[in-house]
C-alpha positions in Angstrom: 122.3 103.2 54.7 119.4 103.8 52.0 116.3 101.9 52.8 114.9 99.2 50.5 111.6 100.5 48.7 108.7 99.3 47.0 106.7 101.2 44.6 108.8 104.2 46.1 107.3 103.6 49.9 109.5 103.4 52.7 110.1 99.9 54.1 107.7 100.3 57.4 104.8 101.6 55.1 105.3 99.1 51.9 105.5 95.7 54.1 103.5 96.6 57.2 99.9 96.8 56.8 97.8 99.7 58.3 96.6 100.0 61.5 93.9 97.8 62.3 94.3 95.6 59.4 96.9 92.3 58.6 98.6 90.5 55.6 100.4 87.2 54.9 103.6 88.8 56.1 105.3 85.2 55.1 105.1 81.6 55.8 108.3 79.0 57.3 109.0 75.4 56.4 110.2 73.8 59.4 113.8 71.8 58.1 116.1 69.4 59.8 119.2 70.2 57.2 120.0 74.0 56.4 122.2 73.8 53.9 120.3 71.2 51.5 117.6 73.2 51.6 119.7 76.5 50.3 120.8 74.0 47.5 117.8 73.0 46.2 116.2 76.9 46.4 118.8 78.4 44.6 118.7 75.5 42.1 114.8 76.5 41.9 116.0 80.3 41.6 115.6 81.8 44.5 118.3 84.0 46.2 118.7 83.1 49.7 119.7 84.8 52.7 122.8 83.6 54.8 121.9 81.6 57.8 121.1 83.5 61.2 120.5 82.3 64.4 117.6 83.7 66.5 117.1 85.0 69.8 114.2 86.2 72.0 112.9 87.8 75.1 110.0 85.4 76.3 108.7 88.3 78.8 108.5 92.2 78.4 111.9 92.5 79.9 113.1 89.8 80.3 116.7 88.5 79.7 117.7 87.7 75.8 118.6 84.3 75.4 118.9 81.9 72.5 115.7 80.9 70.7 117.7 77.3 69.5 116.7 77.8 66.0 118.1 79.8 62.6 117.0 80.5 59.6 117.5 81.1 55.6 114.9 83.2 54.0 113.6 84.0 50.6 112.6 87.7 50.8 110.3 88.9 47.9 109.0 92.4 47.1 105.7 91.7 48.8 106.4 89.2 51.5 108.8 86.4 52.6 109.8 82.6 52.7 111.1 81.4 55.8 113.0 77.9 56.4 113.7 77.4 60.3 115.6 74.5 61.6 116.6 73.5 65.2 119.9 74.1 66.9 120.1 73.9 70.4 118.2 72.0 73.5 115.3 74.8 73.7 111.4 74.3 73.9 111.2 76.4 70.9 113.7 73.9 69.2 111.8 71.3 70.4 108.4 72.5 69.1 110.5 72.4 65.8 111.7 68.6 66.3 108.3 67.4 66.8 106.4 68.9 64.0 109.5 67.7 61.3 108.0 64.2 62.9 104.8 65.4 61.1 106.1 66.3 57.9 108.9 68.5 56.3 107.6 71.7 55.4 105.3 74.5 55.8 104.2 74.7 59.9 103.7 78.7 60.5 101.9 81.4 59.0 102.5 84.8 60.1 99.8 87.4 59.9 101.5 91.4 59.5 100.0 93.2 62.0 100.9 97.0 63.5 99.1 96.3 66.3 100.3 93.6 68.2 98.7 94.4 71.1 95.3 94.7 69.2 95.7 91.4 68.0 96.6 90.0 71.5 93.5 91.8 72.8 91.0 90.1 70.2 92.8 86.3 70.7 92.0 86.6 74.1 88.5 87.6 74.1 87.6 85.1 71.5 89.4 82.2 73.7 92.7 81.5 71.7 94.3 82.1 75.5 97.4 84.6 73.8 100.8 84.2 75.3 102.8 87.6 76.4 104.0 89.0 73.4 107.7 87.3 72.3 110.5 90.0 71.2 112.4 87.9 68.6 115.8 89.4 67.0 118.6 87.8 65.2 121.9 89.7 63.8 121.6 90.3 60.3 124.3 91.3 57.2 123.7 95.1 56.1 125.6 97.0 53.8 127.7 98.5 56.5 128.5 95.7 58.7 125.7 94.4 60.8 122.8 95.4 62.6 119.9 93.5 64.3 116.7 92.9 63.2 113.7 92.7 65.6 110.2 91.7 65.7 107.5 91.5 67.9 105.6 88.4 67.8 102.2 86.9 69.4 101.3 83.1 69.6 98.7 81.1 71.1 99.8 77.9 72.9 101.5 74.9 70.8 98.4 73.1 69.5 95.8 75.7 69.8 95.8 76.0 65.9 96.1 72.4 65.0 97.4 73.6 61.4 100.6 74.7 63.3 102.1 77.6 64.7 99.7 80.6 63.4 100.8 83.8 64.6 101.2 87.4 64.2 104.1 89.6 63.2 105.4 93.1 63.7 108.5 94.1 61.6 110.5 97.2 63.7 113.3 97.0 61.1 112.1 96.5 57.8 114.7 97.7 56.3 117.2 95.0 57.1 115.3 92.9 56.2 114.0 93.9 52.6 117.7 94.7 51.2 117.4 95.4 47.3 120.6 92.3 47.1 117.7 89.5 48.2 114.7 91.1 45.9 115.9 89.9 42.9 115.6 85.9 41.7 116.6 84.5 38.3 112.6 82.7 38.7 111.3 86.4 38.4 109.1 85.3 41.9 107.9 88.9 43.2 105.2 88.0 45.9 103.7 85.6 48.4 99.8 85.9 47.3 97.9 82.8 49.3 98.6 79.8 51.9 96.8 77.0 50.9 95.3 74.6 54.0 94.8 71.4 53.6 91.9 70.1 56.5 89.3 67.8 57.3 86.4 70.4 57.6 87.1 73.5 55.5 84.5 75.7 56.4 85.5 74.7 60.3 88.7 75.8 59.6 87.7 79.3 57.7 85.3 80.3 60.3 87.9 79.6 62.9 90.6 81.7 61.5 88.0 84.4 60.9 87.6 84.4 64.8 91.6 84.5 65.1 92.5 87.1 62.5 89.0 89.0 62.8 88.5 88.8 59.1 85.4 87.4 57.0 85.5 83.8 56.0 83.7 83.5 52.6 83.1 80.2 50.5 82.7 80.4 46.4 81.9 77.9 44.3 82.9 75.2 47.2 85.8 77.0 48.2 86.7 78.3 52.0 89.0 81.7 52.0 89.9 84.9 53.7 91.3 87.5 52.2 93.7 89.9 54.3 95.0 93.2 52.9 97.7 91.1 50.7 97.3 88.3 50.4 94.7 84.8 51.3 94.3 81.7 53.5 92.7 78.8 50.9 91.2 75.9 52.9 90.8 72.8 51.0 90.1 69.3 52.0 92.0 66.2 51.2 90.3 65.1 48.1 90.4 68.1 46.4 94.3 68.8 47.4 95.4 65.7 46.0 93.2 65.9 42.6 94.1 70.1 42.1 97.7 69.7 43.4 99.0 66.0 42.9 99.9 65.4 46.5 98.3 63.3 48.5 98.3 64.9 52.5 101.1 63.3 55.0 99.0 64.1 58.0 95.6 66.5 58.5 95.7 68.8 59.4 98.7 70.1 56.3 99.6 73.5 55.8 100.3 72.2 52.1 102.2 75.2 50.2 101.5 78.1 48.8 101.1 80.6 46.1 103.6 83.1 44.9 103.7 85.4 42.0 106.1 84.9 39.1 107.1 85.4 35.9 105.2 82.1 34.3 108.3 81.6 31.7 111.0 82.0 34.2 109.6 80.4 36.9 108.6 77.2 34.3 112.6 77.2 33.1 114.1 76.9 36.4 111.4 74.1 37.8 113.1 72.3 34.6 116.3 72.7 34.9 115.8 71.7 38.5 114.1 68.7 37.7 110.8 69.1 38.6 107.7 68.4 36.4 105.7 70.9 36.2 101.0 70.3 36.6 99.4 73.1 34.4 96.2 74.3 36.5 94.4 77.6 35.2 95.8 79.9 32.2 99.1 81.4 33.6 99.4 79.0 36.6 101.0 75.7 37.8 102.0 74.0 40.5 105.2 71.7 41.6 105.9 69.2 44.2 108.5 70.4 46.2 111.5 68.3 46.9 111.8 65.9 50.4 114.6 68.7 51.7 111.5 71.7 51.5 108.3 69.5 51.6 104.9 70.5 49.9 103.7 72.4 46.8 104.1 75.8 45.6 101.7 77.2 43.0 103.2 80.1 40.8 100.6 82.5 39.2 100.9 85.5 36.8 101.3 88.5 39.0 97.8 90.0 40.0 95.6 87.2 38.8 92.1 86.9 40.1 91.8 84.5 43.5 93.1 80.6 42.2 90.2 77.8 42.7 90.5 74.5 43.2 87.5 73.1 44.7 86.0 71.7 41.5 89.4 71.3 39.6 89.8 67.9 38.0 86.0 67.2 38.1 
């Protein structure tokens, strides 16, 4: 089958970073209802994948079995959304359970790594206390058939990261994921550009993630971030989440949204017509509260505009 591409790479090389580096590869509201939330994303414009269910090896080896959870996604040209929900009697399913107690909405971030191993190496000498390396894989519609896509993930132990499940990703079949029929939304989104982090102690946070990911945590004008290859982590407290964003935190730690690239005109018409107000930020950028079924914010932004800041927004 022909392989998606971006900017004419081939899918391994346009959404895996290089060796020795990472990006926000994409980002996963935890959901207890599937369906509702592929209603309210296509309403929003998105295209959404069909539901898959997931399945894992939990040691090198090891037997396959079922992971308890599926998925929808939102794949973008640089980039993913993720929406997982439980569906079996698992540990992973019941991770899931417990943080929809929380909240609804985003609970992982997922660093893009080609060197897994790399990653697993620095975790454990900074104290993060890495568990074996998970291969994930879930079947997945192609234009021939079916085929399977696989992953190779590393996580720390639940609650390690109090912001939720923070982990690192290795895509062996890009392609099946990044199919040309999912790229294209009628909100003109093209890419996941920042996770924003709602916290008690922002520069705590920063300078902990900068031990996880290996990356420098720098602070401008009041503002915590680190910038991967693609992409940023924004750290923001309380106060200035709910003055920036409109929403005030359901618990702290809150992985609170995100921001994604759009078409500002496109993206504005379908918030509309979906019934969502709209909260005007910087020139070419706004933010919506999500719906109960999704949970949190999202923040669209012209494509390639300079790094959003909130610290001293509303003042």
């Amino acid at each position: 089958m022909p392989h998606d591409t971006l900017n004419g790479a081939h899918p391994s090389q346009a959404h895996s970073p290089a060796p020795g580096s990472l990006n926000i590869d994409h980002v996963a509201h935890f959901v207890p209802h599937i369906d509702e939330v592929r209603t309210v994303l296509e309403r929003l414009g998105f295209t959404v994948t069909p539901f898959s269910a997931q399945s894992h090896r939990l040691h090198p080896g090891g037997p396959l079995t079922p992971a308890g959870t599926g998925n929808r996604c939102v794949m973008l040209k640089q980039g993913y959304l993720e929406f997982l929900t439980p569906t079996g009697d698992t540990p992973v399913a019941d991770q899931l359970r417990n943080a929809i107690k929380r909240y609804t909405g985003v609970h992982l971030v997922a660093f893009g790594t080609a060197s897994p191993d790399v990653d697993r190496a620095r975790l454990a000498k900074a104290g993060f206390d890495p568990l074996d390396p998970v291969a994930l894989q879930r079947e997945i519609g192609i234009a021939t058939g079916a085929d399977t896509a696989r992953f190779t993930v590393v996580r720390v132990p639940p609650g390690t990261m109090a912001e939720g499940r923070i982990q690192f990703c290795q895509h062996h079949t890009p392609e099946f994921l990044w199919q040309p029929r999912w790229l294209e939304h009628a909100n003109r989104v093209s890419a996941l550009t920042a996770v924003l982090l709602c916290v008690a102690d922002p520069q705590e946070a920063a300078r902990r993630y900068a031990r996880f990911t290996g990356l420098h945590a720098h602070v401008t004008d009041g503002q915590w971030r680190i910038d991967t290859a693609r992409g940023r982590m924004i750290f923001l407290d309380a106060a200035t989440t709910e003055r920036a964003l409109g929403l005030a935190p359901p618990a702290l730690p809150w992985i609170a949204g995100y921001v994604l690239a759009a078409d500002a005109p496109a993206a504005r018409a379908r918030c509309a017509a979906a019934g969502l107000p709209v909260r005007d930020l910087e020139v070419d950028r706004f933010s919506v509260v999500l719906p109960p079924e999704l949970g949190g914010v999202i923040v669209f932004e012209a494509p390639h505009a300079a790094a959003p800041h909130f610290a001293g927004y509303g003042r």
